[in-house]
N, C-alpha and C positions, 0 to 999 in steps of 0.2 A: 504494500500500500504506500504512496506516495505521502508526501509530507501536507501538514495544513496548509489552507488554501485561504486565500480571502479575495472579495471579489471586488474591479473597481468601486462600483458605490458605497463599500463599506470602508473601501482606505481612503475615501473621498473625505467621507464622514471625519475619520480621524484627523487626517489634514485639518478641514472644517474647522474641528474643536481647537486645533493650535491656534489658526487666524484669529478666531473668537475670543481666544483665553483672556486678553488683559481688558474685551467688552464685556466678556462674562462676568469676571473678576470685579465690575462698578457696580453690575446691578444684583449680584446673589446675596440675598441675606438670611436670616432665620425664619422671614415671614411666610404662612403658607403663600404656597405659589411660586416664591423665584428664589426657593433654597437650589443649588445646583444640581441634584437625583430628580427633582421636578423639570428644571429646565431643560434634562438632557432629555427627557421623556419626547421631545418638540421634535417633527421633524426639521428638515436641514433650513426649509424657509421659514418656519415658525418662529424657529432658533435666531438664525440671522436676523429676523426682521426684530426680535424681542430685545437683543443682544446690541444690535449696532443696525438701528434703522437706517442712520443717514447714510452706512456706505453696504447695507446690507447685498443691494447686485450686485456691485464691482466684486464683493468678497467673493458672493456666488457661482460668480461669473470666471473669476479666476482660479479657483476650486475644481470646478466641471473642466477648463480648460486643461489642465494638469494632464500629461499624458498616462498611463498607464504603468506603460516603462519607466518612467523615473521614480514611480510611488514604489516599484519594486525594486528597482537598483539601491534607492533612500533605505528600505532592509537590508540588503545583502551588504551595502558597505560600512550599516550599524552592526551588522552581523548580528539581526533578528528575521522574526519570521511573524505570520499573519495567519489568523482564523479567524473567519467571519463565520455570524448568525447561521450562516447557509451552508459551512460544514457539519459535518457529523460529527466533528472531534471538537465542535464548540463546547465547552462546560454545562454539562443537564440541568445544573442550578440556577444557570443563569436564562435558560429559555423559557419560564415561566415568568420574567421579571419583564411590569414595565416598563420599567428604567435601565433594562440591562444596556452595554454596548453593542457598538454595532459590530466592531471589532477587537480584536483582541492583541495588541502588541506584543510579540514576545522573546526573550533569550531564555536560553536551555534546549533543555530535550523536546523536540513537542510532541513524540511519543509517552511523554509522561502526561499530557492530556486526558489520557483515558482512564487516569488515576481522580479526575476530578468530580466524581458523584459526590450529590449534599452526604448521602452516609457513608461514604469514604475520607469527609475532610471536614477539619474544624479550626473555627477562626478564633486566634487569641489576642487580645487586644486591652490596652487599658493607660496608663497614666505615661506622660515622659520623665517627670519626676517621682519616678517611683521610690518605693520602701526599699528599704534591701530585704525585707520579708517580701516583698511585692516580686522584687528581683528575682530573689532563690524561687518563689514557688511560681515564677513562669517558666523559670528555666527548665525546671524537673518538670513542669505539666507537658513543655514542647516535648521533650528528650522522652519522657512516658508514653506518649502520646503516639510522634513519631515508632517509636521501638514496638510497640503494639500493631502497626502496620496502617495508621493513620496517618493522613499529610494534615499539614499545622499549617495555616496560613493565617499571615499578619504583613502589618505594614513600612516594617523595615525604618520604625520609628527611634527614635529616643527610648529608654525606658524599656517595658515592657515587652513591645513587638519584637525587639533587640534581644531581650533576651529569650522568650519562645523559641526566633529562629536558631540560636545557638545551641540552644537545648535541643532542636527538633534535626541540626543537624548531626548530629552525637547517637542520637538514635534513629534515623530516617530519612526520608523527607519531607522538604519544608517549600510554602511557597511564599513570593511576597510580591504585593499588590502593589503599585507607586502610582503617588502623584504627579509624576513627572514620566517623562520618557522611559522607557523601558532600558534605556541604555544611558541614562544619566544615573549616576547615583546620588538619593538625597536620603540625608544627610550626606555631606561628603565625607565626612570622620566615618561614615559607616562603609566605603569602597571596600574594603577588605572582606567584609558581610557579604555585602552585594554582588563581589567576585566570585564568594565560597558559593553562593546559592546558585548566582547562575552556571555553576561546574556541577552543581550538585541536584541543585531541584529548578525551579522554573521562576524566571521573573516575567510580567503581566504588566501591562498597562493599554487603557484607554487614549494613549496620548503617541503619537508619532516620534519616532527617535531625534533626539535632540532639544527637545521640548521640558522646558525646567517645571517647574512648581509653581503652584499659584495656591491661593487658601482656598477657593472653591474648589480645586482636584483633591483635597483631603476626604471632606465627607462626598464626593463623587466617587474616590475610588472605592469608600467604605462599602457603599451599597453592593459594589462589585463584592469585596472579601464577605457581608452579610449574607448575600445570595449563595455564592458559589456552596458556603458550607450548612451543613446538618444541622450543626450546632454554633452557636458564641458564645464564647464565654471573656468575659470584662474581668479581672484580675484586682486590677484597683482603680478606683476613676472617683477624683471629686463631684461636687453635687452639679457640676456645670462642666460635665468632661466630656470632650470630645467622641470620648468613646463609648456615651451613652446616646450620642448620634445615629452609631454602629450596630447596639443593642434593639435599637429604637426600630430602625430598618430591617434585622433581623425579625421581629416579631410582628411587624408589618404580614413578612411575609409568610408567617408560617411557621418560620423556625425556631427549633429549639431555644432556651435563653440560659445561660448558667450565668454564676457567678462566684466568686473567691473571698468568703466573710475574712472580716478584717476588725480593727479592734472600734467599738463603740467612740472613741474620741480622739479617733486616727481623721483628720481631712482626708489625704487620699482614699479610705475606705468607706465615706458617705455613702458616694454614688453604688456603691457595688452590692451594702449593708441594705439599702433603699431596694434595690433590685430584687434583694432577698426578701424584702418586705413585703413585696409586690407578686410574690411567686414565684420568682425565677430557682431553677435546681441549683442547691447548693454543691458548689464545686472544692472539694478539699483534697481531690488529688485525682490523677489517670484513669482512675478506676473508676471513679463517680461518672466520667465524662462517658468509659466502657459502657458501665452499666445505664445513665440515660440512654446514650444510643443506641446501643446494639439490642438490650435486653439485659436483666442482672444475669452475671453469671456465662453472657455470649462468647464473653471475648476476656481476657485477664493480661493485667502486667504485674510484673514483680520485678522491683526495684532491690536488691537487698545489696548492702554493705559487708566488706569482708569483717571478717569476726576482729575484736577489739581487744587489748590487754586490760587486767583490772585498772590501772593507772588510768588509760583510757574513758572507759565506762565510768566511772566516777565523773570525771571533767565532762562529761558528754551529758549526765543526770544532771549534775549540777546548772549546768546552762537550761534544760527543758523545766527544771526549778524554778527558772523565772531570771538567772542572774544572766546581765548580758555583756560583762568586761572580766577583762584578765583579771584585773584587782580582784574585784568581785568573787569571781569564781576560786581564785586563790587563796582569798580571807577566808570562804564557806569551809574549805579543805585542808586549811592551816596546811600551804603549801606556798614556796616560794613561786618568785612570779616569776621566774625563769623556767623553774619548773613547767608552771603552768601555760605559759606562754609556747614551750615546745609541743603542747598537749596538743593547743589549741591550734599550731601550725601543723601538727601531723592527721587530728579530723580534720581539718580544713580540705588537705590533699587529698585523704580519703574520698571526701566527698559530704564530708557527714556534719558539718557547719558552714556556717558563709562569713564576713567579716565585711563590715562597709568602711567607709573612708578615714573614718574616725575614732572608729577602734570597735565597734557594737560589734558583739557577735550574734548570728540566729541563727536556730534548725533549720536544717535543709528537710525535704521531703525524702530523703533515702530512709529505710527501713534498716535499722540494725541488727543482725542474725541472730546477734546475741545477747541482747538489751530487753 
């Protein structure tokens, strides 16, 4: 079988959206009606005429002009590829969506396409200023998640998304949605990401190669990651987070909703805690998400830790006890902090704590064999 296919009108479309982007960019706001998943619903003159009336033909005009051959060459010398609507190996998720695109931008494999049914794939998404509790338990959700034989798709953000895809690359694959060209990396601190994923799993965009970021491609592209997967699950999101945009559209359509409880008088864990309020399945690790989807019991992972010395296992309780610094944990054990400090550097390597910037230490989601 040959490779995906997209057909002139639908790389038109993409084009289109670039011309458009810094007219789109004046008028999309939060109001119903000209949030950007609403606008892109419009056909191409709809679009134009809403977007930038005064040069709406000209744009038109030179769009439809564009030859065929150059919208393909503009792939092959970004070194992506194209599936439109009108393939087979478009995303199933996404053909039931208003809003979906018309096209699909992409680097990687596009045989891993056929990886992308709603109950094959799930979207992880939540704060840029995350927790390092936020952190550790996206990483181990991607990396669980992944290893289980689900793709993890997120948005290759700050935060969060960033850490999913590293975890999901560790154990699988992982996809990641942009607001920007398919072959731009945004963040740029994140190129290194972006290079692992497109060697490894697939990058996606609505947006033609070369094509930067704009703030309406954010929750544009979101609708895409909401649609494509089964399930989303939000991680951690303040009461005005972007990523209850993601949720929002998710549940729009149908789909599943999780979420990752977080402490009652944590900011970042409002939005997620609210979620939970509301109904959404509580998400406390791989297994919860197994068991939403497939069925309790369908499908399993098991994370476990190599077995730990006594020395070990004590400084490991003592943390899950509540205390979250070396002092801390070294006063509880009348041990010295050097002592304790190698403890906490060898679970760390393990796997089986985290450490943020400033000395805090948290559990990780690894199961301990022998605890």
């Amino acid at each position: 079988m040959s490779g995906p296919s997209a057909c002139p009108d639908c790389l038109r479309r993409s084009r289109l959206l670039a011309h458009l982007a810094p007219y789109i960019e004046k008028i999309a706001t939060g109001s119903p009606g000209s949030r950007s998943p609403e606008l892109l619903r419009l056909s191409n003159e709809e679009l134009a005429a809403a977007a930038a009336p005064k040069v709406a033909g000209q744009i038109l005009s030179q769009v439809a002009a564009t030859p065929e051959e150059r919208l393909r060459a503009e792939l092959v010398d970004a070194e992506c590829w194209a599936c439109c609507r009108h393939d087979e190996r478009f995303p199933v998720g996404l053909r039931d969506a208003a809003d979906a695109p018309w096209a699909l931008i992409g680097r990687g494999d596009p045989a891993l396409l056929g990886r992308l049914a709603p109950e094959e794939v799930v979207t992880v998404v939540g704060a840029r200023r995350a927790s390092a509790y936020g952190r550790g338990v996206a990483n181990e959700l991607g990396r669980g998640l992944a290893a289980a034989g689900l793709v993890v798709c997120s948005g290759l953000a700050f935060g969060i998304d960033a850490c999913a895809h590293r975890g999901a690359l560790e154990g699988g694959l992982t996809v990641a949605v942009l607001g920007s060209g398919p072959n731009v990396a945004y963040p740029a601190s994140h190129r290194s990401l972006w290079r692992r994923i497109g060697e490894c799993g697939l990058i996606l965009s609505e947006l033609p190669p070369g094509s930067g970021a704009w703030r309406w491609s954010f929750p544009a592209r979101n609708r895409i990651m909401a649609a494509m997967a089964g399930m989303t699950i939000v991680v951690e999101a303040a009461q005005r987070s972007g990523s209850l945009i993601t949720a929002d559209l998710a549940a729009d359509l149908g789909r599943d909703l999780g979420a990752v409880p977080g402490p009652v008088n944590s900011r970042v864990a409002a939005g997620t805690n609210e979620l939970l309020a509301g109904g959404a399945c509580m998400i406390r690790g791989a297994q919860d998400v197994l068991d939403a989807m497939l069925g309790p019991g369908a499908r399993s992972v098991e994370r476990r830790g190599p077995e730990l010395e006594p020395e070990l296992r004590e400084v490991l309780a003592a943390l899950e006890r509540g205390e979250e610094t070396c002092d801390g944990i070294a006063s509880q054990l009348s041990r010295t902090g050097a002592e304790t400090a190698a403890a906490l550097a060898t679970l760390e390597a393990l796997g089986y704590v985290s450490c943020s910037l400033v000395g805090v230490y948290s559990r990780t989601l690894l199961e301990a064999a022998d605890v």
